[in-house]
N, CA, C and O atoms as a GROMACS GRO file, in nm:
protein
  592
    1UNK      N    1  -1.728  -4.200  -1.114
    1UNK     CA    2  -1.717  -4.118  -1.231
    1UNK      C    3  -1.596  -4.158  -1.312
    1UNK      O    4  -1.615  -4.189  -1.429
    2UNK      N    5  -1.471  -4.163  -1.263
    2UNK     CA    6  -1.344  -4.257  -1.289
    2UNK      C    7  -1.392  -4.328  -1.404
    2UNK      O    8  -1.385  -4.309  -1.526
    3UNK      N    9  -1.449  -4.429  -1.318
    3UNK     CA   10  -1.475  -4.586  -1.421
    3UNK      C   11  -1.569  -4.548  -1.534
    3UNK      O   12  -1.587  -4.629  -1.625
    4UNK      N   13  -1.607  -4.477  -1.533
    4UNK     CA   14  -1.692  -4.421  -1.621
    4UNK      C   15  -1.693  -4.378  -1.775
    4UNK      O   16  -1.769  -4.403  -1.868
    5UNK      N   17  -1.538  -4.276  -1.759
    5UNK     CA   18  -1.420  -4.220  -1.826
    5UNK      C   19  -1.360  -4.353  -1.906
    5UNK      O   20  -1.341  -4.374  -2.026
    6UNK      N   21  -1.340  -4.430  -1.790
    6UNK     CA   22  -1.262  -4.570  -1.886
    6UNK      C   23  -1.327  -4.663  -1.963
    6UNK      O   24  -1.291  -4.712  -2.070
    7UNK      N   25  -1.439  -4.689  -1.892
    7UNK     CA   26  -1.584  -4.768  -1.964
    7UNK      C   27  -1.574  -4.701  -2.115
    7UNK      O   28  -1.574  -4.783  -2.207
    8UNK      N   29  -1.566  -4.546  -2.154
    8UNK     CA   30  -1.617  -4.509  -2.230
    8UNK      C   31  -1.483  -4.490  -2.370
    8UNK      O   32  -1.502  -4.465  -2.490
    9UNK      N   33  -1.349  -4.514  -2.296
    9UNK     CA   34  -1.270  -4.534  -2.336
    9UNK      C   35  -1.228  -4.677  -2.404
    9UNK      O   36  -1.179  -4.695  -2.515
   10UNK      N   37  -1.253  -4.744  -2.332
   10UNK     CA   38  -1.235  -4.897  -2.420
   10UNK      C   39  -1.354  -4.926  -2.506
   10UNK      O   40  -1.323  -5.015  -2.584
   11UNK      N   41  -1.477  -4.887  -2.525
   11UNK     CA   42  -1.561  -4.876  -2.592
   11UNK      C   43  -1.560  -4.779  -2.716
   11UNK      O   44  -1.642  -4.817  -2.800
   12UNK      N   45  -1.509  -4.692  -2.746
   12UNK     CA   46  -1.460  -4.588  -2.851
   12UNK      C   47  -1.416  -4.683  -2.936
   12UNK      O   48  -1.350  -4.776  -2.890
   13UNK      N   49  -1.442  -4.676  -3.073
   13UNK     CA   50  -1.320  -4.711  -3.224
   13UNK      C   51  -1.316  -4.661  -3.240
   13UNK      O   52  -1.281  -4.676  -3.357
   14UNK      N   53  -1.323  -4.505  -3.214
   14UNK     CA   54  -1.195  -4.405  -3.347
   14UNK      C   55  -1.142  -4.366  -3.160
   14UNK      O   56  -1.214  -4.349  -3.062
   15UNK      N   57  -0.992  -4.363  -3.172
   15UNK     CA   58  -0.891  -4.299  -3.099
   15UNK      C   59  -0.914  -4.164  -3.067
   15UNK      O   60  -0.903  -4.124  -2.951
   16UNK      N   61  -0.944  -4.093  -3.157
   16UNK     CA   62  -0.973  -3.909  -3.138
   16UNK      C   63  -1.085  -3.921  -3.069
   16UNK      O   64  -1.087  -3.859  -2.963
   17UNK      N   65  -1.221  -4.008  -3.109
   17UNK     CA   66  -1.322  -3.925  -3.016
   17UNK      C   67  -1.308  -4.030  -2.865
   17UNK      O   68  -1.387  -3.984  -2.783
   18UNK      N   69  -1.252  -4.124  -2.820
   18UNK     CA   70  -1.224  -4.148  -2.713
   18UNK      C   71  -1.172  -4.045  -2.672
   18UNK      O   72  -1.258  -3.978  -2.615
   19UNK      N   73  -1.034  -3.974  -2.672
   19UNK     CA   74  -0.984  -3.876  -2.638
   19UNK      C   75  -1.093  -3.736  -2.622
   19UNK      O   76  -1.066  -3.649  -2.539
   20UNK      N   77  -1.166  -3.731  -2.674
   20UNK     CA   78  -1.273  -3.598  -2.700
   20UNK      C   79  -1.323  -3.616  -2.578
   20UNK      O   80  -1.312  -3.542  -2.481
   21UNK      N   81  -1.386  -3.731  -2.587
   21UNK     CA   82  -1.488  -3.807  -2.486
   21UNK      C   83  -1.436  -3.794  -2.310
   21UNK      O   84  -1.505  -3.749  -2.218
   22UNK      N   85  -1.292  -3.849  -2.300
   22UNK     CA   86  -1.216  -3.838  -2.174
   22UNK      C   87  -1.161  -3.654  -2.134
   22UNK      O   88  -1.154  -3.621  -2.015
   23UNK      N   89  -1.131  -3.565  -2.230
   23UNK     CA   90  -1.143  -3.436  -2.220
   23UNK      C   91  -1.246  -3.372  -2.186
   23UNK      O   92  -1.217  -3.266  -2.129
   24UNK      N   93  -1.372  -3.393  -2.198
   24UNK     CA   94  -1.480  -3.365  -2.164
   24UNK      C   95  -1.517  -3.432  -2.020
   24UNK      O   96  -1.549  -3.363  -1.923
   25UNK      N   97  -1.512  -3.524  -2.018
   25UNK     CA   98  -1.531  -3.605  -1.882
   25UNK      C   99  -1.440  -3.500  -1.796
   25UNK      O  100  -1.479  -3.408  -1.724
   26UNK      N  101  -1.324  -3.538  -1.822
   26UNK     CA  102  -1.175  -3.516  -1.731
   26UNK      C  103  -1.241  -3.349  -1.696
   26UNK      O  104  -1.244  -3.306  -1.581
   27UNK      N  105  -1.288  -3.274  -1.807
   27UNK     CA  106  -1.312  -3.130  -1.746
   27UNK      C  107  -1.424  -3.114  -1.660
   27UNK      O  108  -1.421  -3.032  -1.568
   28UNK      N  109  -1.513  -3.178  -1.683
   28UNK     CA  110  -1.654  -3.178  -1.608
   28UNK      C  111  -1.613  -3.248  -1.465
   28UNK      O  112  -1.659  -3.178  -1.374
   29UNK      N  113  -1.537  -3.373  -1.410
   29UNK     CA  114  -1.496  -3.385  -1.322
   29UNK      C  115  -1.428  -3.320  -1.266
   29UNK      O  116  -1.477  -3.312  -1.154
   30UNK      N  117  -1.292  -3.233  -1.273
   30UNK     CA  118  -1.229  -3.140  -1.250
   30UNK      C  119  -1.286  -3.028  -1.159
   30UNK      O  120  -1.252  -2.997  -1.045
   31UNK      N  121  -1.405  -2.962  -1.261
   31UNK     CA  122  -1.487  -2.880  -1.219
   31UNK      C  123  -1.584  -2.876  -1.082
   31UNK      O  124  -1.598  -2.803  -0.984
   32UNK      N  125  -1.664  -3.043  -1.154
   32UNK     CA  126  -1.790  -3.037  -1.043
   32UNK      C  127  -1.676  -3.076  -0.890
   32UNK      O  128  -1.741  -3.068  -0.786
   33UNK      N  129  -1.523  -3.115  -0.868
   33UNK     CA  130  -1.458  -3.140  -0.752
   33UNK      C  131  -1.420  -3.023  -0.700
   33UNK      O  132  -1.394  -3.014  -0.580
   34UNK      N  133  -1.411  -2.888  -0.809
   34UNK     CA  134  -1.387  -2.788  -0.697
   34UNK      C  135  -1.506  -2.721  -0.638
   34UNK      O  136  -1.501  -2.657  -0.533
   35UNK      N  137  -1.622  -2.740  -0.718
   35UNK     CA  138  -1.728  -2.698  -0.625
   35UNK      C  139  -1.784  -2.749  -0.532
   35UNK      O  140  -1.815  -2.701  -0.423
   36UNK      N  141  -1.804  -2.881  -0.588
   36UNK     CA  142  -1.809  -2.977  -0.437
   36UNK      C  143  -1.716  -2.932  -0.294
   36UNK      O  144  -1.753  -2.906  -0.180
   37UNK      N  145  -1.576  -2.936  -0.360
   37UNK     CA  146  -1.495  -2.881  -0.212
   37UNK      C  147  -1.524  -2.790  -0.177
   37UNK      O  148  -1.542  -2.782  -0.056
   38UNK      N  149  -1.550  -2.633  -0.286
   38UNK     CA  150  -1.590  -2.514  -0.212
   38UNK      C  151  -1.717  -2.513  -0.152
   38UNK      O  152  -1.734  -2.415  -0.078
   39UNK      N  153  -1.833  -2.608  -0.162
   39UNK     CA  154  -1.917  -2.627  -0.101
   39UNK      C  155  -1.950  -2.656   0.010
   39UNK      O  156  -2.062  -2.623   0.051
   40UNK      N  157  -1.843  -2.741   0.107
   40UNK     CA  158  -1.791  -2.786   0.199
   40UNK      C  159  -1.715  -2.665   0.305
   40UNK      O  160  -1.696  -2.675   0.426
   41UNK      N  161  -1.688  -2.576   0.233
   41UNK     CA  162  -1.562  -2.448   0.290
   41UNK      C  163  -1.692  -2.388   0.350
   41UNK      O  164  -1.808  -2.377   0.309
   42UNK      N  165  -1.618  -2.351   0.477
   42UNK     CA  166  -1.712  -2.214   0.561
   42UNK      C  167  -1.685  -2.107   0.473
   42UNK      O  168  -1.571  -2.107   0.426
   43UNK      N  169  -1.795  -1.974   0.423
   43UNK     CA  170  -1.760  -1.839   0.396
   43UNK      C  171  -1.674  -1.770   0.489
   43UNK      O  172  -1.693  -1.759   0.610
   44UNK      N  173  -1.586  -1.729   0.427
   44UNK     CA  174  -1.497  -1.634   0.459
   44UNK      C  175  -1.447  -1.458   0.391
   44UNK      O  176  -1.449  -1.436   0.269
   45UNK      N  177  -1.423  -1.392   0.453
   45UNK     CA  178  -1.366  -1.269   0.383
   45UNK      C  179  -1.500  -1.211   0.306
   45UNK      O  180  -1.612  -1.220   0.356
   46UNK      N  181  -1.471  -1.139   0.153
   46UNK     CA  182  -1.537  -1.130   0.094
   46UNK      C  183  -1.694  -1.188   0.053
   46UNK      O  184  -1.792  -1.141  -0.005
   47UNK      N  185  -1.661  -1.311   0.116
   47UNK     CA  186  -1.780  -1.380   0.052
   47UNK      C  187  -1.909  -1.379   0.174
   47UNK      O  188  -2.027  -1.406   0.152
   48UNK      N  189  -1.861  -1.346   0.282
   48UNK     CA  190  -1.998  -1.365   0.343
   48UNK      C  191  -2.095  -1.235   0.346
   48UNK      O  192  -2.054  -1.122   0.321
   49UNK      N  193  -2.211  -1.260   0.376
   49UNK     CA  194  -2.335  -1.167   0.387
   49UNK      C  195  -2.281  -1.083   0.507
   49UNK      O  196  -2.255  -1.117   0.622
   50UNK      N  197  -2.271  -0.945   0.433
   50UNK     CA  198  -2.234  -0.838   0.554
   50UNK      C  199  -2.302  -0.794   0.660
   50UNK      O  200  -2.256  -0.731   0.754
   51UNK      N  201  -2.452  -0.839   0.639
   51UNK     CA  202  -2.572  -0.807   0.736
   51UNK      C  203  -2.506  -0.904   0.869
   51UNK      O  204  -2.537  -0.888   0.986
   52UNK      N  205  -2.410  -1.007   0.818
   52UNK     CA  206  -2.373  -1.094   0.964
   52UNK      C  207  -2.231  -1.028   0.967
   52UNK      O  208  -2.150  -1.107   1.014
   53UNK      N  209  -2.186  -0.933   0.939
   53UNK     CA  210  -2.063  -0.892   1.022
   53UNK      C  211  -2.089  -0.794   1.100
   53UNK      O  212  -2.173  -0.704   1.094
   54UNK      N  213  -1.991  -0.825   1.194
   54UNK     CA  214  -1.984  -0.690   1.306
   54UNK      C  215  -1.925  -0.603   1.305
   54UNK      O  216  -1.805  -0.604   1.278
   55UNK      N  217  -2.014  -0.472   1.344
   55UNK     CA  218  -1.971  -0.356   1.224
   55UNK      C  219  -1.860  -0.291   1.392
   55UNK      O  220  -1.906  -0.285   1.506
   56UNK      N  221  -1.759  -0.263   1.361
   56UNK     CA  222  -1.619  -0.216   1.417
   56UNK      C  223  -1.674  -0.025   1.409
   56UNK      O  224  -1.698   0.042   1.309
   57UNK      N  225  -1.679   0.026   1.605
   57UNK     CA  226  -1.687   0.202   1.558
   57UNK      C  227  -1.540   0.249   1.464
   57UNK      O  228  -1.442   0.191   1.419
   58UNK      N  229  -1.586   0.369   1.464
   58UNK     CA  230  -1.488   0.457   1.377
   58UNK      C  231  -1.354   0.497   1.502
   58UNK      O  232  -1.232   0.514   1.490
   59UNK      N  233  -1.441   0.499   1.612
   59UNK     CA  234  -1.340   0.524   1.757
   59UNK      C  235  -1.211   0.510   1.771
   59UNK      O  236  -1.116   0.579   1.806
   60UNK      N  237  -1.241   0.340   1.715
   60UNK     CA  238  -1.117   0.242   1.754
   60UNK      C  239  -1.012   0.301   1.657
   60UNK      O  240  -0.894   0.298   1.693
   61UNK      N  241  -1.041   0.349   1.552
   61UNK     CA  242  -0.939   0.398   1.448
   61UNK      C  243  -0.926   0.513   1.490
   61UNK      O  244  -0.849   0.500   1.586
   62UNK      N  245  -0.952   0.618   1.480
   62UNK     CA  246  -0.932   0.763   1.516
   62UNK      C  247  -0.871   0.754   1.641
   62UNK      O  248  -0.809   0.859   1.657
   63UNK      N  249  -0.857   0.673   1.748
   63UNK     CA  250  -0.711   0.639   1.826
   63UNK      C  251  -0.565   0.649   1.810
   63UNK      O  252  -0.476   0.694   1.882
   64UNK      N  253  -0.568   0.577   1.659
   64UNK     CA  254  -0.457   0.550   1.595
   64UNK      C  255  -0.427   0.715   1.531
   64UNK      O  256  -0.325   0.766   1.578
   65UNK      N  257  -0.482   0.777   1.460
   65UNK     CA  258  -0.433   0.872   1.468
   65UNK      C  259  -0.393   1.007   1.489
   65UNK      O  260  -0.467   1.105   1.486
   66UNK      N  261  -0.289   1.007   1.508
   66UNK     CA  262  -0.295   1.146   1.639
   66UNK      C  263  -0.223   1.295   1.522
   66UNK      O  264  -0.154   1.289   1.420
   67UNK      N  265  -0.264   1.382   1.581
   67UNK     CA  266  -0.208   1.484   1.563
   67UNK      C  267  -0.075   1.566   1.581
   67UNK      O  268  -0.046   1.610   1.692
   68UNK      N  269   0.006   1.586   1.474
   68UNK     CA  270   0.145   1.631   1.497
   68UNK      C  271   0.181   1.731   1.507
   68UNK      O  272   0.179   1.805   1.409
   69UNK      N  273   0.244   1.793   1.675
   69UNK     CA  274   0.266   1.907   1.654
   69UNK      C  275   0.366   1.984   1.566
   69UNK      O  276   0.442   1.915   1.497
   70UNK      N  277   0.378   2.120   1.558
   70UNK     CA  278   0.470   2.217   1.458
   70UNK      C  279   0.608   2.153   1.548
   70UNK      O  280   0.666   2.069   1.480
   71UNK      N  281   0.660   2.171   1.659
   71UNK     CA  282   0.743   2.162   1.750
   71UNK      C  283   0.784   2.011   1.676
   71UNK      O  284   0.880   1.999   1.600
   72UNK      N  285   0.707   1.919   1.707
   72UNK     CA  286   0.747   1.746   1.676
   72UNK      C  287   0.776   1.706   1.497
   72UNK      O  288   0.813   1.592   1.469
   73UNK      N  289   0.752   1.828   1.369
   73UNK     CA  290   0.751   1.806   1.297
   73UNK      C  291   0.889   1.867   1.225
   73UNK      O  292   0.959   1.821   1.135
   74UNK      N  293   0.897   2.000   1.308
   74UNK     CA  294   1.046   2.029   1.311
   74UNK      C  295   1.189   1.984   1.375
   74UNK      O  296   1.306   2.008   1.343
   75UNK      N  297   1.123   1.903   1.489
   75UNK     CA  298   1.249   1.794   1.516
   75UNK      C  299   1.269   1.698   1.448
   75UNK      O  300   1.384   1.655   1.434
   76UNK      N  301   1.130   1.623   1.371
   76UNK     CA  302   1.192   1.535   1.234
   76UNK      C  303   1.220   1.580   1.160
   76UNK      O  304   1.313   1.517   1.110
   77UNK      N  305   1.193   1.681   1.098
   77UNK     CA  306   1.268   1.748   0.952
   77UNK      C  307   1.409   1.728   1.024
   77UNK      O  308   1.474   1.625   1.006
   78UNK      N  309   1.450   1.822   1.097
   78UNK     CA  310   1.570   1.835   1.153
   78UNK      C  311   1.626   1.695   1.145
   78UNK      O  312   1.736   1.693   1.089
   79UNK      N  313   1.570   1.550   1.198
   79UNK     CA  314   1.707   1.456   1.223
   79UNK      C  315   1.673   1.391   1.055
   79UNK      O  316   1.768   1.324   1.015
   80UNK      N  317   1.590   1.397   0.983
   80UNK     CA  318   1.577   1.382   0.867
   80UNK      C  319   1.686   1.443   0.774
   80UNK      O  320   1.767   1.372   0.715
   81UNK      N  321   1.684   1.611   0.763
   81UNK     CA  322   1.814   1.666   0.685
   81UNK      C  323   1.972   1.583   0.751
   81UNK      O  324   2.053   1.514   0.688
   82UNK      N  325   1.972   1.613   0.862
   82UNK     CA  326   2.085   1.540   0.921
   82UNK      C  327   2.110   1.408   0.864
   82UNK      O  328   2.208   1.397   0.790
   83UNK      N  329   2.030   1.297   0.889
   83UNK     CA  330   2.062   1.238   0.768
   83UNK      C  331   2.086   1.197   0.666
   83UNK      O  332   2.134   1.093   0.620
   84UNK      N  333   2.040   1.308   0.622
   84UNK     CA  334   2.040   1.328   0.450
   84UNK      C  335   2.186   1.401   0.396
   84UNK      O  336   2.258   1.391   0.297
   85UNK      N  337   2.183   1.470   0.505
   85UNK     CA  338   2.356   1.562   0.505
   85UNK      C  339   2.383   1.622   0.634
   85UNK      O  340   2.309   1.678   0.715
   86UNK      N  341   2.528   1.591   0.634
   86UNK     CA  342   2.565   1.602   0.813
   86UNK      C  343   2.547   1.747   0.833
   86UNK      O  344   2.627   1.804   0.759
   87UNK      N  345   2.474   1.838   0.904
   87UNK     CA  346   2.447   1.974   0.838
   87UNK      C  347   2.397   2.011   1.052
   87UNK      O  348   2.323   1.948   1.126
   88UNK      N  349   2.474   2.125   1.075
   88UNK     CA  350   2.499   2.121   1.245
   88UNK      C  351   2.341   2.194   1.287
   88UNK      O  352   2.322   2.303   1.232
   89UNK      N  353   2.259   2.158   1.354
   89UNK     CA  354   2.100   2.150   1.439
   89UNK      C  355   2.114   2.364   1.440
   89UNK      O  356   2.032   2.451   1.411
   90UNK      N  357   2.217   2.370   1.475
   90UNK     CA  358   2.216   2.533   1.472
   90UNK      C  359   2.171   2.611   1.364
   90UNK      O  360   2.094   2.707   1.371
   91UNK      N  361   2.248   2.544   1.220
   91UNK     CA  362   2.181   2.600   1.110
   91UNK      C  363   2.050   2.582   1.037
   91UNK      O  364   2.009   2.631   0.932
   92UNK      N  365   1.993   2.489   1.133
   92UNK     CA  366   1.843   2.410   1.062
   92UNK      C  367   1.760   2.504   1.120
   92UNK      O  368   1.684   2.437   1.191
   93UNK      N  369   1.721   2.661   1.136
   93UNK     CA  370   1.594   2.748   1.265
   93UNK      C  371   1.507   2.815   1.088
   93UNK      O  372   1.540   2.854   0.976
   94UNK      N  373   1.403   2.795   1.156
   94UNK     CA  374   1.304   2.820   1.072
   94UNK      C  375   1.350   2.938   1.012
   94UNK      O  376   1.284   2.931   0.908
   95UNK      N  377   1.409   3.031   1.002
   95UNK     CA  378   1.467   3.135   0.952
   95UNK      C  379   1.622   3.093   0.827
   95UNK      O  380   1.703   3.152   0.755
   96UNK      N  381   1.600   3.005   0.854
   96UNK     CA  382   1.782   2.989   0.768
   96UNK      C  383   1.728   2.951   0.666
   96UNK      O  384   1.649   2.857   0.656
   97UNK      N  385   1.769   3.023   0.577
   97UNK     CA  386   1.753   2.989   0.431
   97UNK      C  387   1.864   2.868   0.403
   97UNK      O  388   1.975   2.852   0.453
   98UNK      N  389   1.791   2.789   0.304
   98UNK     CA  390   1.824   2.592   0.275
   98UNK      C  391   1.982   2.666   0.211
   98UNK      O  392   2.068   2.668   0.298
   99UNK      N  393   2.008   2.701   0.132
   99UNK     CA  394   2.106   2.772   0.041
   99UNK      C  395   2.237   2.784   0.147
   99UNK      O  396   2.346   2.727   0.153
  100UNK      N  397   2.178   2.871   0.216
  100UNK     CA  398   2.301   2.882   0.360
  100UNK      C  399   2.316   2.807   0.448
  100UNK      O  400   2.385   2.847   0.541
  101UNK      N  401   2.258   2.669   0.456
  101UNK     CA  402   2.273   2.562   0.525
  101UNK      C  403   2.363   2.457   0.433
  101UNK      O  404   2.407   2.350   0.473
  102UNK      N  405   2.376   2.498   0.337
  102UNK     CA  406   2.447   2.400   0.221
  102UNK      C  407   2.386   2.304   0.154
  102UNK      O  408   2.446   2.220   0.088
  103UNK      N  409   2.219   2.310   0.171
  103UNK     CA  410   2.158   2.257   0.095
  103UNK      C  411   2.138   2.257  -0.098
  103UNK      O  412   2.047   2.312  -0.162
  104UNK      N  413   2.247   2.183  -0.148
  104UNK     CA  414   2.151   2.254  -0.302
  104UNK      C  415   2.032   2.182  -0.324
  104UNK      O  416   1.945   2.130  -0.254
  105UNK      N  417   2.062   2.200  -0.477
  105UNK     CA  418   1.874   2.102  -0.557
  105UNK      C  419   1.943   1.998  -0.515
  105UNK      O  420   1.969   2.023  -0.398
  106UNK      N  421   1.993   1.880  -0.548
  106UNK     CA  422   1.986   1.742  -0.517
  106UNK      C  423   1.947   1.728  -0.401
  106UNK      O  424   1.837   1.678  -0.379
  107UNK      N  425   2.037   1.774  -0.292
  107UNK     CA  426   2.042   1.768  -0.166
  107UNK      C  427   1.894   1.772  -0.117
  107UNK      O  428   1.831   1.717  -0.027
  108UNK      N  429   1.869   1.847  -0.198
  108UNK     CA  430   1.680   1.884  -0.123
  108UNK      C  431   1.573   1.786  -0.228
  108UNK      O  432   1.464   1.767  -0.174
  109UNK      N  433   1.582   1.741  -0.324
  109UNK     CA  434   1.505   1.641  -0.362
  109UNK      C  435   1.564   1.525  -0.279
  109UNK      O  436   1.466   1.462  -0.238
  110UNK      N  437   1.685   1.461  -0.232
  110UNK     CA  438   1.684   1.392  -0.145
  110UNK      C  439   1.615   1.381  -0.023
  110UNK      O  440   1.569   1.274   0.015
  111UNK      N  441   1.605   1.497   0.048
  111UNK     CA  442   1.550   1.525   0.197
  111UNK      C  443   1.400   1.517   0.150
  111UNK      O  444   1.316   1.455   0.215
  112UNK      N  445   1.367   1.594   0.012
  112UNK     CA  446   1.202   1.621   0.030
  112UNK      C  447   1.140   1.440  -0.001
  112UNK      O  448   1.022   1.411   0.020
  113UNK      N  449   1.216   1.362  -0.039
  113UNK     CA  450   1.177   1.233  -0.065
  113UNK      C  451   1.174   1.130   0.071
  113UNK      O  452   1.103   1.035   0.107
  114UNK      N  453   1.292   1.203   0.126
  114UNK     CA  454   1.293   1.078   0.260
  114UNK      C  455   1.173   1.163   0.341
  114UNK      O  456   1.108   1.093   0.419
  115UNK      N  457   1.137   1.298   0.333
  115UNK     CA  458   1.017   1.386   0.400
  115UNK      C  459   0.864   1.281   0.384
  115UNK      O  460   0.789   1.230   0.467
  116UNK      N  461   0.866   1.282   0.248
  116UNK     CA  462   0.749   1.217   0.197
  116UNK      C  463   0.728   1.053   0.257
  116UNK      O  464   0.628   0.992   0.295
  117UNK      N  465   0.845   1.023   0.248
  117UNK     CA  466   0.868   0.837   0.354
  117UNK      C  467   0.780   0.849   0.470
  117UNK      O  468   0.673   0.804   0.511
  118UNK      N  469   0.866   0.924   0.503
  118UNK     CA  470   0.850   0.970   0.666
  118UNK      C  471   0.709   0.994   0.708
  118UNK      O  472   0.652   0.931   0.798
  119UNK      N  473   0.652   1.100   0.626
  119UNK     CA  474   0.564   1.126   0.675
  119UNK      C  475   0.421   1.089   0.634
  119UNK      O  476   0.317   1.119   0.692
  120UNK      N  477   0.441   1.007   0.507
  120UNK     CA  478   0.347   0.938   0.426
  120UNK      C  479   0.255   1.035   0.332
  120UNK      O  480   0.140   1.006   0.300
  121UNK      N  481   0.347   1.196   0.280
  121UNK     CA  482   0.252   1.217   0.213
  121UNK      C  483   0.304   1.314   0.080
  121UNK      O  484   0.426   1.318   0.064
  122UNK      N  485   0.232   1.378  -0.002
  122UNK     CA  486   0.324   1.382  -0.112
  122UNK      C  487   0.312   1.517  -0.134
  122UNK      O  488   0.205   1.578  -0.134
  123UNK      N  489   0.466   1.584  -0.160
  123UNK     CA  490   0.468   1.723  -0.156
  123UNK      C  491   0.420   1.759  -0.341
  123UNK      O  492   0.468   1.681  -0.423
  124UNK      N  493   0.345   1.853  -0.386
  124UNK     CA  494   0.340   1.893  -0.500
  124UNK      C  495   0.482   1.966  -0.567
  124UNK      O  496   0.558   2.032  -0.497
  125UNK      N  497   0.499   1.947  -0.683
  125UNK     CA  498   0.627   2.000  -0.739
  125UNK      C  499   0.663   2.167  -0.737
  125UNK      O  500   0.773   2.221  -0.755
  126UNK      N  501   0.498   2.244  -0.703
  126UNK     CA  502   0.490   2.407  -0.688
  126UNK      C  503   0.557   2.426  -0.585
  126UNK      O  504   0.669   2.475  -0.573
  127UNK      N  505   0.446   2.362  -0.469
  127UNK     CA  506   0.466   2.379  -0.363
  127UNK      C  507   0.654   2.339  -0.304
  127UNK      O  508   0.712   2.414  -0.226
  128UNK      N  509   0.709   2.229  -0.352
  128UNK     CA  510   0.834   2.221  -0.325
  128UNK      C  511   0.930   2.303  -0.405
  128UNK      O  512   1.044   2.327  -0.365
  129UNK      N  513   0.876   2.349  -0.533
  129UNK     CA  514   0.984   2.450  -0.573
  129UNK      C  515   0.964   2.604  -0.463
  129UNK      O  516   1.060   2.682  -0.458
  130UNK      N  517   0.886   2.622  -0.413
  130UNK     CA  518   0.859   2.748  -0.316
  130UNK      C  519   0.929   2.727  -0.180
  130UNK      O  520   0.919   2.814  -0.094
  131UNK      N  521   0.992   2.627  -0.159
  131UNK     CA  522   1.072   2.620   0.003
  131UNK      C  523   1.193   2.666  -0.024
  131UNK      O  524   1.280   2.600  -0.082
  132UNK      N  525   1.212   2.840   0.036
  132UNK     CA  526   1.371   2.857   0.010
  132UNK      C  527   1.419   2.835   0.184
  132UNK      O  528   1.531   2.786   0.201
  133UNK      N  529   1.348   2.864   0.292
  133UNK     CA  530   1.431   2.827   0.377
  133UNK      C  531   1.326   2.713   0.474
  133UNK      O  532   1.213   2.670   0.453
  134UNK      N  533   1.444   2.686   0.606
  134UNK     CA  534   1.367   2.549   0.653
  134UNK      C  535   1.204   2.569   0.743
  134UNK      O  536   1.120   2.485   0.776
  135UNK      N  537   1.209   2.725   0.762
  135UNK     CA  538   1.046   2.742   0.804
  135UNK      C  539   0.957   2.691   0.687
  135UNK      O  540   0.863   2.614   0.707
  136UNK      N  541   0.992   2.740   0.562
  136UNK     CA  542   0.930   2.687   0.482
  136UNK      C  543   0.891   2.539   0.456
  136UNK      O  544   0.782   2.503   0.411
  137UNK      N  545   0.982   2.466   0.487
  137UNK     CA  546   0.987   2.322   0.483
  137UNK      C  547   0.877   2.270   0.567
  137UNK      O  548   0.789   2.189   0.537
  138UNK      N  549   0.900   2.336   0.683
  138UNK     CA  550   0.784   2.302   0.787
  138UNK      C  551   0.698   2.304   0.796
  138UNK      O  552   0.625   2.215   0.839
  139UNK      N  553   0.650   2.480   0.735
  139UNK     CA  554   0.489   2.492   0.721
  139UNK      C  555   0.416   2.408   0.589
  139UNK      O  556   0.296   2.384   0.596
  140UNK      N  557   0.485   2.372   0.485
  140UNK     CA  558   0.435   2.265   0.351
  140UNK      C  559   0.439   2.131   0.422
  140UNK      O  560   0.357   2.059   0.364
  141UNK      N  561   0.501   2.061   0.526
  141UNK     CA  562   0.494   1.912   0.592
  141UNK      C  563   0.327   1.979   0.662
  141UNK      O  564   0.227   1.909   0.648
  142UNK      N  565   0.321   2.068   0.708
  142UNK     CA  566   0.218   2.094   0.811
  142UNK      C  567   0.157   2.104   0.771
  142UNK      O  568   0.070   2.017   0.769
  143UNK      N  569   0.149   2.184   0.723
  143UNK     CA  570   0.012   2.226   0.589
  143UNK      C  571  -0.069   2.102   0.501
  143UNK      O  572  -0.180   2.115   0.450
  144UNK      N  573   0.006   1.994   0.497
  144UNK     CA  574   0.029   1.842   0.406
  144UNK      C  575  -0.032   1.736   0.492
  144UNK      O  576  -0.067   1.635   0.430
  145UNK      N  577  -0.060   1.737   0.665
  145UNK     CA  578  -0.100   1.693   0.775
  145UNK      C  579  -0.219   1.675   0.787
  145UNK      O  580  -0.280   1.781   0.769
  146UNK      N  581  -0.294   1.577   0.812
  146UNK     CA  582  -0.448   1.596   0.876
  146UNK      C  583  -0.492   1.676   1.008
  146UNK      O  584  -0.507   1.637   1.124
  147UNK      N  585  -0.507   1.792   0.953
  147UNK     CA  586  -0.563   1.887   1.077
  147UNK      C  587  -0.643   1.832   1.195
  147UNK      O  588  -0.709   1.731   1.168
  148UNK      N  589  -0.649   1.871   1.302
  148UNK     CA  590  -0.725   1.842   1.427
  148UNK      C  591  -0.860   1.911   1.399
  148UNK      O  592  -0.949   1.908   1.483
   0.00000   0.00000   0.00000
């Protein structure tokens, strides 16, 4: 195909349509080489007929995820605020209002953001303006959870 291009090149008198001539070539070769190669490629991914894949149960996934108890969701809040502000495990009981723990607004859009990290899910702006103390915090992470 090469020689072809050049054959047709030294044979041209006007300069432009040689050039026309080798642009056209040059693209049509270009082309028919990547299909040729993809022709050659085993299907993969996307491209193959799904009637030949093997269909994976739902089992194997629903393994992966487990259910969090109230108990396990209030010990992460807990080392969560702690990191967020050095704030002593005594004053974090579902009864203590955020206010009297020394939480203000920043403090708690901080925590409710590293909450959302954490737990992969996203608190609504109602629902987080309604947490005045840390029971509250707990039951909106819980509530926010894929139930059993």
């Amino acid at each position: 195909m090469h020689d072809f291009v050049v054959a047709e090149i030294s044979r041209a008198r006007n300069g432009a349509g040689a050039f026309a001539r080798l642009d056209r070539q040059d693209a049509a070769l270009g082309a028919r080489g990547v299909f040729e190669a993809a022709e050659g490629e085993e299907e993969t991914g996307a491209e193959q007929d799904p009637r030949g894949i093997e269909e994976r149960e739902a089992a194997k996934h629903a393994a992966i995820i487990r259910i969090v108890t109230r108990g396990e969701i209030e010990e992460k809040l807990v080392a969560i605020v702690q990191q967020e502000k050095n704030i002593s495990q005594d004053l974090l009981r579902p009864e203590t209002p955020l206010a009297e723990a020394g939480i203000d607004s920043l403090d708690s859009l901080t925590i409710l953001f590293a909450i959302e990290e954490q737990f992969h899910i996203s608190i609504p702006d109602d629902r987080a303006r309604a947490i005045t103390t840390f029971g509250d915090l707990i039951d909106v992470v819980q509530d926010l959870l894929p139930a059993a």
